[in-house]
N, C-alpha and C positions, 0 to 999 in steps of 0.2 A: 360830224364824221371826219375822221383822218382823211387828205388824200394821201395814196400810199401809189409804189412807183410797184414793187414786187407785190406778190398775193402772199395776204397777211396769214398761211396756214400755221405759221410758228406763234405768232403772239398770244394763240389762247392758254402759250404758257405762262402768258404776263396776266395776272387780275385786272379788272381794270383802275384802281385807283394804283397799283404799278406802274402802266401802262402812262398815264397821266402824271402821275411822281418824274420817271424818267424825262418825259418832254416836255416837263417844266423844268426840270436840270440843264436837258439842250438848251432851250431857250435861253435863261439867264444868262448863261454862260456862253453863246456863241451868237443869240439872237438880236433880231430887231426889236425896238420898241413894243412895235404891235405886234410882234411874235410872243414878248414876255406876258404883255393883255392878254391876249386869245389864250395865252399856257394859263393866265391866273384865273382868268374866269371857269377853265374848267376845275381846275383847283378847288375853286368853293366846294367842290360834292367832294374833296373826299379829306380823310383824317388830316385837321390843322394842325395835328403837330408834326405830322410827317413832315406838313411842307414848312412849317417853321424851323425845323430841324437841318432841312433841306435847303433851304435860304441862308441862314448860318454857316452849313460848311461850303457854302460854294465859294467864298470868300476867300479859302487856300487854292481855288480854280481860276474864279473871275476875276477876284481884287474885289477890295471896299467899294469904289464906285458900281459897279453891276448888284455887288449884295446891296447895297443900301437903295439903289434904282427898286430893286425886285423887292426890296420889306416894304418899300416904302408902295409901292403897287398893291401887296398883298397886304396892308393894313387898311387901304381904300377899297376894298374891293371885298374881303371878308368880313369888313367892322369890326375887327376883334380888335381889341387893344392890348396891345403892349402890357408882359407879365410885370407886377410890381418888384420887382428882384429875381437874380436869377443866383441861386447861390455857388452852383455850379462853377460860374464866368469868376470869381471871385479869388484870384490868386493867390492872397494870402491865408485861403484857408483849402487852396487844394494844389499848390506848384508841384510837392510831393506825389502826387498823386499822381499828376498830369503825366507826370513821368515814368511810374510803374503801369500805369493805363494803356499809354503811349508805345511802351516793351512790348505790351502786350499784344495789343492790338496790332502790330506792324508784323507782328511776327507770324500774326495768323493769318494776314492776308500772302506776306510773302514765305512764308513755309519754309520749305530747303534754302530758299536763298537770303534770306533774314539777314544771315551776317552778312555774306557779300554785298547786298544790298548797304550796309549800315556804313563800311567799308569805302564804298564807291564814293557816295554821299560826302564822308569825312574827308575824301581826298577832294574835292572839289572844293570844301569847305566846315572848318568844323562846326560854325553856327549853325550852315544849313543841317547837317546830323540831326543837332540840340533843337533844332524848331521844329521838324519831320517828329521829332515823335512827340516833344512838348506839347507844340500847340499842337501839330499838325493831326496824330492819332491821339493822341491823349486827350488834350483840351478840348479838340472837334469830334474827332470822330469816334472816340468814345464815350460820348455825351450819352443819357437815355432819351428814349423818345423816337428813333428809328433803329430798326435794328439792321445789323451790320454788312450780310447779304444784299439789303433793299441799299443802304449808303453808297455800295461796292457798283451795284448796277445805275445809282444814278452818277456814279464818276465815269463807266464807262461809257454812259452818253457823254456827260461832259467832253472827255477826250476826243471823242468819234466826232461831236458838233466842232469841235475849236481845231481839229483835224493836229492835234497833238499823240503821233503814232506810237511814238518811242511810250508814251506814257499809257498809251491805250494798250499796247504789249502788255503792259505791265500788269493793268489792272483787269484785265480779260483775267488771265492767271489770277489777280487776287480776287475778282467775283466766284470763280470756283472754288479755290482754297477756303473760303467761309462760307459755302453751303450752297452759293446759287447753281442751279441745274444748266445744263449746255441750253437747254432749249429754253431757257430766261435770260442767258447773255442773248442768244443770238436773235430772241423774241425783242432784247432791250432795241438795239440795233436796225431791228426791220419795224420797229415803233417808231423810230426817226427818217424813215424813208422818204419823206416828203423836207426834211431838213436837210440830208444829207446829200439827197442827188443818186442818182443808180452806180455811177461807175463810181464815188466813194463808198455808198454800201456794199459793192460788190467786193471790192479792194478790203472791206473792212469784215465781214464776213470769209474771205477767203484768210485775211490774218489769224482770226478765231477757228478756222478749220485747221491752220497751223499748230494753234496755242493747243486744240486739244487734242490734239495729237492723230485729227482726219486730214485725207485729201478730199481740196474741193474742187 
């Protein structure tokens, strides 16, 4: 059983291996040790390619040492072994791709602001631009295996756990732009209750009252 700070009335808009995807995302990515165990152990029950999916992009969130901590957890603890190729990861036979994938997929999370977005980005730096859509939506996050709604809501835990705002702005907006319902952000959110603390979830659902255009 979660312990949870608010009453969980919104998360029955989360399914539960959702519900379980997202606060394995927290974990990895903001958690303890034994936060990422407890997240993997319930992990087992629900679809492993979700969360191998899930472990792979967190690496544009956490960095190589927290993904390779959490595969390396979730290979003990599932017994699955390691696919024998992955042809996908393969750059010389998909760099192209990674990059019309990458258009793609940026564009649908950030909608009207796509350019702007791409813009800012370049002004800061133009590699960072070229890796945001190469690896970043193209290579990762238009990978198969999760679809792109459930990706979007396990970034917004990511953000809300690492208490990264400016980025959780961002991606509250791009959890709705690709399909997620208000009551699946704001069900991801109140899934993290016991990670986040009250006065961050309250702070963090007040921001989502903003993004979509309610007062809370």
């Amino acid at each position: 059983m979660m312990q949870t700070i608010l009453p969980l009335t919104i998360v029955p808009a989360l399914d539960e291996q959702t519900v379980t995807l997202v606060r394995l995302a927290a974990a990895v990515a903001a958690g303890s040790e034994a936060q990422v165990r407890r997240a993997m152990a319930e992990a087992v029950n629900i679809d492993p390619v979700w969360v191998e999916e899930l472990i792979l992009q967190s690496y544009l969130f956490a960095g190589f040492p927290r993904t390779l901590n959490a595969m390396r957890e979730w290979r003990k603890v599932s017994g699955r072994p390691a696919p024998e190729r992955d042809d996908r990861a393969r750059a010389e036979l998909n760099a192209a791709q990674w990059r019309a994938d990458g258009e793609e997929t940026c564009a649908k999370v950030y909608d009207g602001m796509y350019e702007r977005l791409r813009e800012n980005i370049a002004e800061l730096h133009p590699a960072l631009d070229a890796w945001m859509v190469v690896d970043g939506y193209g290579k990762v996050l238009s990978r198969p295996g999760l679809d792109l709604a459930r990706r979007e809501l396990c970034i917004v835990a990511v953000c809300a756990a690492a208490k990264q705002d400016r980025q959780l702005q961002s991606h509250l907006h791009g959890a709705l732009n690709v399909g997620a319902t208000p009551g699946q952000v704001v069900g991801t959110l109140v899934a993290l209750a016991d990670m986040l603390g009250e006065d961050a979830l309250r702070r963090d659902l007040a921001m989502f009252n903003k993004v979509s255009g309610k007062q809370g």
